[in-house]
MARZA-614298 format. One record per residue (C-alpha): residue number from 1; residue in three letters; x, y, z. Coordinates in nm, 2 decimals, decimal comma. Example, Ala and Ser with C-alpha at 12.3 -4.5 7.8 and 13.67 -1.06 7.14 Angstrom:
<recs>
   resi   resn       px       py       pz
      1    Ala     1,23    -0,45     0,78
      2    Ser     1,37    -0,11     0,71
</recs>
This chain:
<recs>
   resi   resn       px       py       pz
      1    Unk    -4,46     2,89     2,48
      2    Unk    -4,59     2,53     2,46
      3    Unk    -4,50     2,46     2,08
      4    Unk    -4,10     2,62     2,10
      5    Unk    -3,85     2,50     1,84
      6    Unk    -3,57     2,29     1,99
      7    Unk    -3,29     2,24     1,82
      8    Unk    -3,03     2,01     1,92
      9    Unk    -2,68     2,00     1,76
     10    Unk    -2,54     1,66     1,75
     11    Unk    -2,27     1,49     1,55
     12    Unk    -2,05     1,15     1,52
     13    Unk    -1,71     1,33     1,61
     14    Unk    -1,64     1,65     1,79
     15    Unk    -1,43     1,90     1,72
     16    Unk    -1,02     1,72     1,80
     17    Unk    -1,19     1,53     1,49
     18    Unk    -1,23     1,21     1,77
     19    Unk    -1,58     1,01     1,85
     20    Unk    -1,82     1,23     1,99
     21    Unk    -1,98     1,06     2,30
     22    Unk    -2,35     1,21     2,19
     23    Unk    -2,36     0,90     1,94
     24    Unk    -2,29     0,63     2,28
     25    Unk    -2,56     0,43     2,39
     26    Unk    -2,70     0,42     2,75
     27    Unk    -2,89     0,09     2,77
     28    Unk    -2,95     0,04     2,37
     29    Unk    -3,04     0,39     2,34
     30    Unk    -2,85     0,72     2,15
     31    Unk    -2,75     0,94     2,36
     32    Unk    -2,87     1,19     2,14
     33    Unk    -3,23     1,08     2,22
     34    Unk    -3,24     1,06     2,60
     35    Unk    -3,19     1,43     2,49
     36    Unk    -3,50     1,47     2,29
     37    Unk    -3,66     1,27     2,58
     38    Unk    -3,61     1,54     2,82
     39    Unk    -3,71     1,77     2,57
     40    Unk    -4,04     1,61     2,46
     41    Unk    -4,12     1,59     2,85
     42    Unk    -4,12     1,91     2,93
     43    Unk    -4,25     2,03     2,52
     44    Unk    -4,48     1,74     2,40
     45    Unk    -4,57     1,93     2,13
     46    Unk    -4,22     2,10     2,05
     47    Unk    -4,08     2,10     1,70
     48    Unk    -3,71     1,94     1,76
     49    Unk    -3,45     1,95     1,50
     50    Unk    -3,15     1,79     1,48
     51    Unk    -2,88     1,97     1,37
     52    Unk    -2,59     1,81     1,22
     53    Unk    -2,27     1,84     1,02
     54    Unk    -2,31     1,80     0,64
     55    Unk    -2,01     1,49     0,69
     56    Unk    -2,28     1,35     0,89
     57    Unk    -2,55     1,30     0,66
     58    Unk    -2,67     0,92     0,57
     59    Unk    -2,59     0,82     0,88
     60    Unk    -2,70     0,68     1,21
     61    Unk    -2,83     1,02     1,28
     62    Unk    -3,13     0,95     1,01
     63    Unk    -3,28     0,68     1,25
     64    Unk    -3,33     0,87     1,51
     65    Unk    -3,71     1,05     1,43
     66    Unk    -3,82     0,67     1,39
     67    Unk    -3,80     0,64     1,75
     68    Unk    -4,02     0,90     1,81
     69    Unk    -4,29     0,87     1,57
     70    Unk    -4,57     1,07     1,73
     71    Unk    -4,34     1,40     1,81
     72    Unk    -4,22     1,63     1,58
     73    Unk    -3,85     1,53     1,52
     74    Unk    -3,63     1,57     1,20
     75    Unk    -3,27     1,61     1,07
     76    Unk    -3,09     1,93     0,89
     77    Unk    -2,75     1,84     0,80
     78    Unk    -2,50     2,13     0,66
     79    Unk    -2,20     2,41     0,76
     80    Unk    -1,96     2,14     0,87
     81    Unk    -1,79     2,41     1,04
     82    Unk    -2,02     2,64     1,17
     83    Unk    -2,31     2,56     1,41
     84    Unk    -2,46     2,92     1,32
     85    Unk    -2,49     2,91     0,99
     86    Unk    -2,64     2,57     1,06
     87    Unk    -2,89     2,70     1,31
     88    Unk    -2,99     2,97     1,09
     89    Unk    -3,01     2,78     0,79
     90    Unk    -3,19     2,52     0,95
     91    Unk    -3,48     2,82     1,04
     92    Unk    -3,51     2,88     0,73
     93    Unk    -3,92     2,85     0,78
     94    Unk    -3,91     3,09     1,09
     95    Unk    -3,99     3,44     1,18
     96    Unk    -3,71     3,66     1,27
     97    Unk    -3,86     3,71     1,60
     98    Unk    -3,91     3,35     1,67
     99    Unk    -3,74     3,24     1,99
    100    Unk    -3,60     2,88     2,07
    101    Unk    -3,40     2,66     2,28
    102    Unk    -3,07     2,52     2,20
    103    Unk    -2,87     2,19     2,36
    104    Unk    -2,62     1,97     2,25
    105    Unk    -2,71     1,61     2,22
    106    Unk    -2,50     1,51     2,42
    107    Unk    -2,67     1,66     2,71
    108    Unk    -2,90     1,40     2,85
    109    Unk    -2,93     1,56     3,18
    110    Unk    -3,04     1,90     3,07
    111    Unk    -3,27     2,05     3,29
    112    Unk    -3,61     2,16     3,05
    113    Unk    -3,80     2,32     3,29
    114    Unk    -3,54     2,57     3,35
    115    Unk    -3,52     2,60     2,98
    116    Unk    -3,91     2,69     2,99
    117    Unk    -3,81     2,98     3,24
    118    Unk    -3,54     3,11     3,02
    119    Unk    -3,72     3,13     2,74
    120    Unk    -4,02     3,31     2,90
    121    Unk    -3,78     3,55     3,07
    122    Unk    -3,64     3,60     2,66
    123    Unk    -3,97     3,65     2,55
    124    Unk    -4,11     3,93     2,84
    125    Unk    -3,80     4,13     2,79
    126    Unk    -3,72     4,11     2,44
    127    Unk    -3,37     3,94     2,45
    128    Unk    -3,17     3,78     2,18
    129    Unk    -2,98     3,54     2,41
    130    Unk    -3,02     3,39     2,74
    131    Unk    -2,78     3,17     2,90
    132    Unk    -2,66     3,03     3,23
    133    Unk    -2,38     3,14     3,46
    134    Unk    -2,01     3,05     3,25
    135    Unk    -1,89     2,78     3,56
    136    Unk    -2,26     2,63     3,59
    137    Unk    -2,19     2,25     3,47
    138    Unk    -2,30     2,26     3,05
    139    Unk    -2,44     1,92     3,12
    140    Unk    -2,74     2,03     3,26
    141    Unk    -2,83     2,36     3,02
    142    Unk    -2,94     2,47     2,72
    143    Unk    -2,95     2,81     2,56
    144    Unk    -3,24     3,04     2,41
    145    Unk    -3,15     3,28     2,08
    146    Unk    -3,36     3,51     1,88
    147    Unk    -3,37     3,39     1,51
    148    Unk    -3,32     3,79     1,39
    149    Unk    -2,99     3,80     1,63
    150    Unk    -2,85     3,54     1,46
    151    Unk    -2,88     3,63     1,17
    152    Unk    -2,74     3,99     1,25
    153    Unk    -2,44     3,82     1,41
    154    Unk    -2,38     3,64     1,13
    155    Unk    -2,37     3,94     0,91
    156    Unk    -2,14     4,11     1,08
    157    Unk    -1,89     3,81     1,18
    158    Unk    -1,89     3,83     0,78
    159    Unk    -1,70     4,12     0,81
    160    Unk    -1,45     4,00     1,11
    161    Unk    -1,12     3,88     1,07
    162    Unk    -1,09     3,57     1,31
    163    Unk    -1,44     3,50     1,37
    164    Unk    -1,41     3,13     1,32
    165    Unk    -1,46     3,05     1,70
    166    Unk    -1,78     3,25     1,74
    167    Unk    -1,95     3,04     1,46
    168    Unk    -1,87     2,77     1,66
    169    Unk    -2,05     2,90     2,01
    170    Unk    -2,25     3,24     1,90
    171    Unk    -2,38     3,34     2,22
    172    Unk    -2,02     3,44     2,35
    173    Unk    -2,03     3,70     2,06
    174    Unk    -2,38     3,83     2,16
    175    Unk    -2,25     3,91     2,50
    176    Unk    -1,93     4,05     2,36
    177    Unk    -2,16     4,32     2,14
    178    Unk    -2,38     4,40     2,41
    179    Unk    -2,43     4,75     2,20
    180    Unk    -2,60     4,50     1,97
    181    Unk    -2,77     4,29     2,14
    182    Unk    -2,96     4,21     2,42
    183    Unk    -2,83     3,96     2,64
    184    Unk    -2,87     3,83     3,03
    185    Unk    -2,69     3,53     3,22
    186    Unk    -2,91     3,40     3,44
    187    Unk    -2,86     3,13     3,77
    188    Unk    -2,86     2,82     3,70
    189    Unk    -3,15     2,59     3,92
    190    Unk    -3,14     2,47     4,23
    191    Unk    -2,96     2,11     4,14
    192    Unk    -3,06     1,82     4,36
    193    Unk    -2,75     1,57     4,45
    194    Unk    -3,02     1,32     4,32
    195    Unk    -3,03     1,41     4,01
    196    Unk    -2,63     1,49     4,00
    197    Unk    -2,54     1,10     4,09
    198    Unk    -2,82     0,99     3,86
    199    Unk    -2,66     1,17     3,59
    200    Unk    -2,28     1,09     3,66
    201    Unk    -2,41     0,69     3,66
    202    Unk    -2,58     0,74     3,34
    203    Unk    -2,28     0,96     3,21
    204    Unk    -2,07     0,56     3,30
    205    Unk    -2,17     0,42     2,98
    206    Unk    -2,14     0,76     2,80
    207    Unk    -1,82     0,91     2,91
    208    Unk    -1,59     0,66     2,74
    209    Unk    -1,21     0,66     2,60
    210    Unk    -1,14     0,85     2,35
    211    Unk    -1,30     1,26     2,35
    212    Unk    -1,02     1,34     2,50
    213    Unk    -0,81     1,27     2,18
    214    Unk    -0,74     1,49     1,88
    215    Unk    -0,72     1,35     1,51
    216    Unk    -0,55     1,63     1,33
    217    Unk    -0,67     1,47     0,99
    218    Unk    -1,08     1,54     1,06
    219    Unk    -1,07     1,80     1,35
    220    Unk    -1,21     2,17     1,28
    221    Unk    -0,90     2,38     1,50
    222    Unk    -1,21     2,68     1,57
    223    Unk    -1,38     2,46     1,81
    224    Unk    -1,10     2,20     1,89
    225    Unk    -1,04     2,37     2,30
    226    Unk    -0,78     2,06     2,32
    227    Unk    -0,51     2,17     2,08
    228    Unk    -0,60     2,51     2,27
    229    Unk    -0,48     2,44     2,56
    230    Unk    -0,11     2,38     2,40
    231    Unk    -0,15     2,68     2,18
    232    Unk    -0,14     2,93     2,52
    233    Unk     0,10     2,73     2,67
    234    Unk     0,33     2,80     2,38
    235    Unk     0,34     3,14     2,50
    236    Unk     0,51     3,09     2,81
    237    Unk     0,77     2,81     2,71
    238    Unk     1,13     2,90     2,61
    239    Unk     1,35     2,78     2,34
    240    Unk     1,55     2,66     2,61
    241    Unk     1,31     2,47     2,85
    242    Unk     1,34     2,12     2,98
    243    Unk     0,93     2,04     2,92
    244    Unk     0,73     1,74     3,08
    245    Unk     0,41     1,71     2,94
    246    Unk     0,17     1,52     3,21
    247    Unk    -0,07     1,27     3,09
    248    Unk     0,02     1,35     2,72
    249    Unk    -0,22     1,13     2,56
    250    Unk    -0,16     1,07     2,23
    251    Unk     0,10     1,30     2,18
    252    Unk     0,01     1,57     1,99
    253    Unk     0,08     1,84     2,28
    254    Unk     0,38     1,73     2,31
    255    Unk     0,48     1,75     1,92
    256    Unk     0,36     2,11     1,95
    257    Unk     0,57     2,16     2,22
    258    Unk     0,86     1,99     2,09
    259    Unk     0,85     2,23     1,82
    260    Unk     0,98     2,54     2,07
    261    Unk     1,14     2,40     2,37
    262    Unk     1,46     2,25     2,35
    263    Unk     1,40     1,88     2,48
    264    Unk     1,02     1,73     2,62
    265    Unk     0,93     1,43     2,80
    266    Unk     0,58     1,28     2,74
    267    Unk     0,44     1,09     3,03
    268    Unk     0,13     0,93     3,08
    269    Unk     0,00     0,63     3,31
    270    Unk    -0,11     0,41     3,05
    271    Unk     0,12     0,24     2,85
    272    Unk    -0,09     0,15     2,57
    273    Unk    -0,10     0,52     2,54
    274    Unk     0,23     0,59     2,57
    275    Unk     0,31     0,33     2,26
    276    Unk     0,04     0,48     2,03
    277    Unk     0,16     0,82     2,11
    278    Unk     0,52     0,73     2,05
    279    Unk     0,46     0,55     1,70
    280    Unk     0,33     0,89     1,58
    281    Unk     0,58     1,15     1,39
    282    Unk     0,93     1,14     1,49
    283    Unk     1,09     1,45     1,68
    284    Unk     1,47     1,42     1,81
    285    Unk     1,40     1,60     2,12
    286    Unk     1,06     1,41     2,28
    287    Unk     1,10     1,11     2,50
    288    Unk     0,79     0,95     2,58
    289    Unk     0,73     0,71     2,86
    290    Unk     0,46     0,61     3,09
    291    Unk     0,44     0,78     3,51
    292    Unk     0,18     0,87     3,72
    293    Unk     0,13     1,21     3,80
    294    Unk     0,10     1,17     4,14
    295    Unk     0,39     0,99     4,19
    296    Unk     0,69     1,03     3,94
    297    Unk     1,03     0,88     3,90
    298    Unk     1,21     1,22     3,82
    299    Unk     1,49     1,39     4,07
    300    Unk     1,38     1,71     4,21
    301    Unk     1,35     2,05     4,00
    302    Unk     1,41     1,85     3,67
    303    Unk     1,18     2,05     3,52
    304    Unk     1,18     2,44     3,37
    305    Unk     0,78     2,37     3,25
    306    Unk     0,50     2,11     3,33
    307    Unk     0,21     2,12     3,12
    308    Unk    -0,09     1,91     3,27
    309    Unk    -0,41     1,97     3,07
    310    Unk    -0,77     1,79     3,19
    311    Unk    -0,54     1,61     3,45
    312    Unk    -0,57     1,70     3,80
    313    Unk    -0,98     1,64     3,82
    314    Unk    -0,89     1,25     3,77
    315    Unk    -0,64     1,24     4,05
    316    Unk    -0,62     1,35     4,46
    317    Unk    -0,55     1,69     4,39
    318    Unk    -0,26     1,71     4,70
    319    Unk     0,01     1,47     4,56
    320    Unk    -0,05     1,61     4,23
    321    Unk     0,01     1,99     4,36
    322    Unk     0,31     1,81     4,56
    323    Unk     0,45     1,65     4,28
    324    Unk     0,46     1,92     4,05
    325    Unk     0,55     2,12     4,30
    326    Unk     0,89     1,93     4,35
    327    Unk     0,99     1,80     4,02
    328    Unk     1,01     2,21     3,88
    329    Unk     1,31     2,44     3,91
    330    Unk     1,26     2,75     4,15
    331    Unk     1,14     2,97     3,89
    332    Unk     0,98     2,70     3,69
    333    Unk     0,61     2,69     3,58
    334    Unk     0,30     2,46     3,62
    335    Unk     0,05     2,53     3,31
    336    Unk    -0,28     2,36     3,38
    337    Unk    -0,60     2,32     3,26
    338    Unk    -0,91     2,17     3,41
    339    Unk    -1,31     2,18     3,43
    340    Unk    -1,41     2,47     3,58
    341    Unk    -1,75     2,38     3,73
    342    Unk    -1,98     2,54     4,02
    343    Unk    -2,13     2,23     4,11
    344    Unk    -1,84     2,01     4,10
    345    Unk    -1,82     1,81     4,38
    346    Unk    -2,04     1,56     4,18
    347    Unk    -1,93     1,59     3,80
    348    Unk    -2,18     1,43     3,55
    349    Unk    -1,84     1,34     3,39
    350    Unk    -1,75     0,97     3,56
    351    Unk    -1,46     0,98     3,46
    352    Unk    -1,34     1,30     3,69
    353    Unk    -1,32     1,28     4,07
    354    Unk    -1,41     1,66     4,10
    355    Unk    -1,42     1,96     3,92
    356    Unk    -1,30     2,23     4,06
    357    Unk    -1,45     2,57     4,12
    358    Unk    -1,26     2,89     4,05
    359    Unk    -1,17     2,95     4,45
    360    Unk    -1,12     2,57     4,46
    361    Unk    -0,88     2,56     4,24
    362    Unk    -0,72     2,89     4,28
    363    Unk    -0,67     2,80     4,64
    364    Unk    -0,47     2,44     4,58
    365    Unk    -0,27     2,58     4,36
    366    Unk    -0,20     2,90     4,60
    367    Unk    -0,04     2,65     4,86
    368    Unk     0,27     2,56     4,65
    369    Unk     0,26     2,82     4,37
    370    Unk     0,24     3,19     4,30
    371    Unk    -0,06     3,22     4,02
    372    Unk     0,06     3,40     3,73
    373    Unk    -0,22     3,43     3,55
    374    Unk    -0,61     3,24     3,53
    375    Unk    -0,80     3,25     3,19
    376    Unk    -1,15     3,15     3,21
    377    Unk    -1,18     2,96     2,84
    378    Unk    -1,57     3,03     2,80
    379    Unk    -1,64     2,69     2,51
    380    Unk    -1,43     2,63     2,26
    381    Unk    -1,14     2,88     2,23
    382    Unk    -1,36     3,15     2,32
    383    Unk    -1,15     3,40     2,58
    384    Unk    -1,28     3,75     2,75
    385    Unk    -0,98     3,91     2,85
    386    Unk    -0,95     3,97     3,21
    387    Unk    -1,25     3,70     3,27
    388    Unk    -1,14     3,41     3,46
    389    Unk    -1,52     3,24     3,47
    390    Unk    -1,56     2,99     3,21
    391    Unk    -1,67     2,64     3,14
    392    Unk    -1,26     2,56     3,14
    393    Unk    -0,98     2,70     3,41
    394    Unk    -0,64     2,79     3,21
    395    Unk    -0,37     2,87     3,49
    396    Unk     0,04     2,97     3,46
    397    Unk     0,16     2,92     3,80
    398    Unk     0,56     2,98     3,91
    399    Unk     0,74     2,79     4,13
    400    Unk     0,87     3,01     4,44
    401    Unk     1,26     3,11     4,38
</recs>
């Protein structure tokens, strides 16, 4: 298919309701259009669409089809809160059985050819989704849908209670309904280290502060994974637990927390961060100050629960395992969360050190704790019970008595 429809979803805040990177500039140039680049490389004749949030509309997105005034490039803004009623909307003009390719904008380093072979495989054997392996790094994929499937899901996620996260990333409900649907994974290409340390260099002027925050006031909770992370957590914390939150950011984890367990202490290594997250809403029973995660000022076993979410891929991952390690009660619990990536040894995201497969970091936790229990969070707050691949690694780990 030399003239596919591309459609990539971009918008000027993600889903915590922070900045979303896709709008940063790499040398003077939208991130959002390096993707179209690699798009219009591999499709020169491909009809891409920008899809975007209605919030978005009049805004910096509008410029971007001037920069490519020979190609086929335009802008559909609607469904603030659902990508697939976006997508389908914004098909209004196409056949049922039309297939095309799907990336997010902020993916500059998606791989197009192996989009061509996706979407050839969809169209010789008649599926409605097509997708890489869950741990294969997002960065450098796209997916391929059937119009008519989406459309069906969309139907009958009318009909579902709690189908909010599903809007959101669509494809994890096609697999789920595989009475429905037609569906494969596929492996992802053969990834040069060349191309991974071109792509982490590019990601330095991408990958910037603030992603990793949550603004409750603008975020959409069915796609927000951050809040997520807190929200399991919950689960395992007691209304008597002594609670440090590692690298707490702005604080709103350790609110959440604060509203179960009996006393918390926020720490993170900036202290810029540590004021801003302290100035928020006031809670008797939260102490915030700054420490470093692989080195911390409290006495042994202080702790009954450590929660450290996207922490331990920006540090050396054996202080960090030794620290936790001593600062809990026998008994206590580490709850983690971290990039769960095959290829992680060099993580487009410059701002981590490594991501960590599943055995990789199933086995560094093994070598101080006993694993409880490993979620594989697919995108979003998208779970398959009894699943632990994903794009994200959720793990409860105890403390030996």
């Amino acid at each position: 298919m030399e003239t596919p429809i591309i459609l990539v979803q971009a918008a000027s805040r993600a889903w915590s309701g922070a900045p979303d990177w896709c709008m940063n500039e790499v040398d003077g140039c939208p991130v959002v259009a390096l993707t179209i680049e690699s798009a219009l490389k591999e499709f020169p004749a491909a009809d891409v669409r920008i899809i975007a949030p209605e919030f978005d509309r009049d805004g910096k997105l509008d410029e971007i089809p001037e920069m490519f005034p020979q190609n086929k490039v335009s802008v559909f803004y609607g469904h603030d809160d659902s990508p697939l009623e976006r997508m389908v909307t914004a098909l209004e003009d196409a056949d049922d059985q039309d297939l095309f390719i799907r990336v997010d904008g902020l993916h500059f380093g998606w791989l197009a050819d192996h989009a061509r072979t996706m979407l050839d495989q969809a169209e010789k054997e008649n599926l409605d989704c097509v997708k890489t392996e869950d741990d294969f790094p997002i960065q450098l994929t796209a997916d391929v849908y059937r119009l008519g499937a989406l459309k069906k899901a969309l139907a009958i996620l009318e009909e579902r209670p709690n189908g909010a996260p599903y809007r959101v990333h669509p494809k994890f409900f096609l697999f789920n309904e595989a009475e429905e649907f037609r569906c494969a994974r596929v492996a992802g290409p053969t990834v040069s280290e060349e191309w991974l340390k071109k792509c982490r260099q590019t990601a330095e002027q991408v990958y910037i502060a603030g992603n990793m925050n949550v603004d409750q006031r603008q975020g959409i909770s069915a796609g927000d994974q951050l809040s997520f992370h807190y929200e399991l957590a919950l689960d395992y914390i007691s209304p008597e637990a002594q609670v440090l939150d590692c690298a707490c950011g702005p604080g709103y984890g350790a609110r959440m927390l604060a509203g179960k367990a009996d006393k918390v202490v926020a720490a993170d290594l900036d202290i810029e961060t540590v004021r801003l997250a302290s100035s928020g809403k006031y809670f008797d029973n939260i102490t915030f100050q700054t420490g470093d995660v692989t080195g911390l000022s409290f006495n042994d076993g202080s702790f009954d629960a450590v929660t450290s979410f996207e922490t331990v891929e920006h540090v050396n991952p054996a202080p960090f395992f030794k620290e936790m390690q001593r600062i809990l009660k026998p008994g206590g619990l580490l709850i983690l969360s971290t990039p769960q990536n095959s290829l992680g040894h060099i993580p487009v995201n410059s701002q981590h050190l490594h991501e960590f497969s599943l055995q990789e970091i199933s086995g560094l936790c093994s070598e101080h704790f006993e694993i409880m229990q490993t979620t594989g969070i697919k995108q979003g707050r998208i779970v398959f019970p009894d699943d632990p691949k994903g794009q994200n690694t959720f793990m409860v780990c105890r403390k030996p008595v």
